[in-house]
N, C-alpha and C positions, 0 to 999 in steps of 0.2 A: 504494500500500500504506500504511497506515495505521500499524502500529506492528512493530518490528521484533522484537516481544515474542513476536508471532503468526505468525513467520517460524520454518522449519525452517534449524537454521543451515546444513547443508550443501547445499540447492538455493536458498537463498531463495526457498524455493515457501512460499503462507499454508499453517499446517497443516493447516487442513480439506481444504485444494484437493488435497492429497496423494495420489495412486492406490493403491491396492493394488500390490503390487509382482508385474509381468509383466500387470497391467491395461489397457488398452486406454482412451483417452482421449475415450470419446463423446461428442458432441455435441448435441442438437435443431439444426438446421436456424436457427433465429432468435439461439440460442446463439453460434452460430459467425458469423453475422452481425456479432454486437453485436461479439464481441472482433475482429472483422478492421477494423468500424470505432473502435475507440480505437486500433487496431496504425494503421492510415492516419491518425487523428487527431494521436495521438503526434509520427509520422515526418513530416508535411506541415503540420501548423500551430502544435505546442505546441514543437515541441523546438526548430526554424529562431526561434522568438520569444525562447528561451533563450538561445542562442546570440548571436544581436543582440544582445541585452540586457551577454552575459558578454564579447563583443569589444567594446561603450562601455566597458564598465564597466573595461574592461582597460585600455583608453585612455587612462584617466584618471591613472594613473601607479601610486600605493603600493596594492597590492593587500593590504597584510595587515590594512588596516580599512577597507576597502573594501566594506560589504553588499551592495551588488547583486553585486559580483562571488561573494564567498563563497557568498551565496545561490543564486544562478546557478550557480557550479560544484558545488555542493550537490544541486538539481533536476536538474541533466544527469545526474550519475551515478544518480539517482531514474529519470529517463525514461530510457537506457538498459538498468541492471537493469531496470525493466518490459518494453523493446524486446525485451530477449532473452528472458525466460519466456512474452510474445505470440509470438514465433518460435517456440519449442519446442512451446506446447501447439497451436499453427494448423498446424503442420509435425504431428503426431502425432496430430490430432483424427480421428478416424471419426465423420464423420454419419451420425445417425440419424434419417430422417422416421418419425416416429410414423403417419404417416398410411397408411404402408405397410404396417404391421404387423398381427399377427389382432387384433381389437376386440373378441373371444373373452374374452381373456384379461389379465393386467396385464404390459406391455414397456415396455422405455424408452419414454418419453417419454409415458406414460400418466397420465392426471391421476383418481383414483382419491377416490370416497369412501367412507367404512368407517363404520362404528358401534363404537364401544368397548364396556366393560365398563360404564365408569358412564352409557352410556345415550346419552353426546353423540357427534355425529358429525365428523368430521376428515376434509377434502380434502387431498391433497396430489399433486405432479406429481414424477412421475422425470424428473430429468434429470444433465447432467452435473457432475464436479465444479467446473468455472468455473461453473455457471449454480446456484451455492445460494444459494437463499433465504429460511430458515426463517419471515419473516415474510410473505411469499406463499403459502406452502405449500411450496413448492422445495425435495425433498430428492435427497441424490446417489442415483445408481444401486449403489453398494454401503451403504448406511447400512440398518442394522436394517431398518429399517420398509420400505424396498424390496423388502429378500431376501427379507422374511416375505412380502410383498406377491407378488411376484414366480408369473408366472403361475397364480396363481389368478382363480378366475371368477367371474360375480355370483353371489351366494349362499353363495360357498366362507367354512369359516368357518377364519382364520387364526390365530396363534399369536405372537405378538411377544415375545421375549425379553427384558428390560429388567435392570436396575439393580434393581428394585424388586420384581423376580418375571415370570413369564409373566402376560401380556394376551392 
């Protein structure tokens, strides 16, 4: 996690990654992939390195300026908080193969392109809220443009709500 600024204080979940509350935690298929390898990456090669590092570092006697060690106990508490929100959302996740679903229509895990008002056109792919990434296209499965999005068909013409008026 990157800054603590972008942290909900009462889950230390990022904000974005937030659910709707009584939401259901969906996944893509390669989504859920990715986070179960940094949960095995974490737990099997980063954190045992940490720890080596903060048992030398301990070793050495005066821990109160001691950087590796502080740094060290610093990162552990980092890779555990992660350890446990990897727990929570891999324990909670429901996958969803896109590949399953009607092709009719737009469902999770649909990669969709539209035409706007001013003429240009915008791809974007539903997915979960661990798997966004606005500069891919990657939006969550509750964000505006999905719900607008949300089972309609080629041709359908949609409705996006914004900030700035209906699109």
């Amino acid at each position: 996690m990157s800054n603590t600024d972008d942290l909900d204080d009462e889950s230390n979940t990022p904000i974005a990654q937030r659910l709707p509350v009584g939401a259901k935690n969906y996944m893509t298929p390669a989504g859920y992939a990715k986070m179960q390898a940094e949960f095995k990456h974490l737990v099997e090669i980063e954190r045992p390195q940490v720890v080596q590092t903060v048992s030398w570092a301990a070793s050495n006697g005066d821990r109160s300026e001691n950087g590796d060690y502080i740094y060290g106990k610093r990162r552990l508490r980092e890779i555990d908080r992660r350890l446990r929100y990897l727990t929570k959302r891999i324990e909670n996740a429901e996958v969803v193969d896109s590949r399953l679903q009607d092709h009719q229509r737009v469902f999770f895990g649909a990669t969709v392109t539209y035409a706007r008002q001013d003429g240009g056109e915008c791809t974007v792919t539903i997915v979960g809220a661990d798997e966004i990434d606005p500069l891919k296209g990657c939006v969550s499965w509750f964000s505006p443009i999905a719900r607008a999005l949300s089972k309609a068909q080629v041709g359908d013409e949609v409705v996006l709500h914004t900030p700035a008026g209906k699109e």
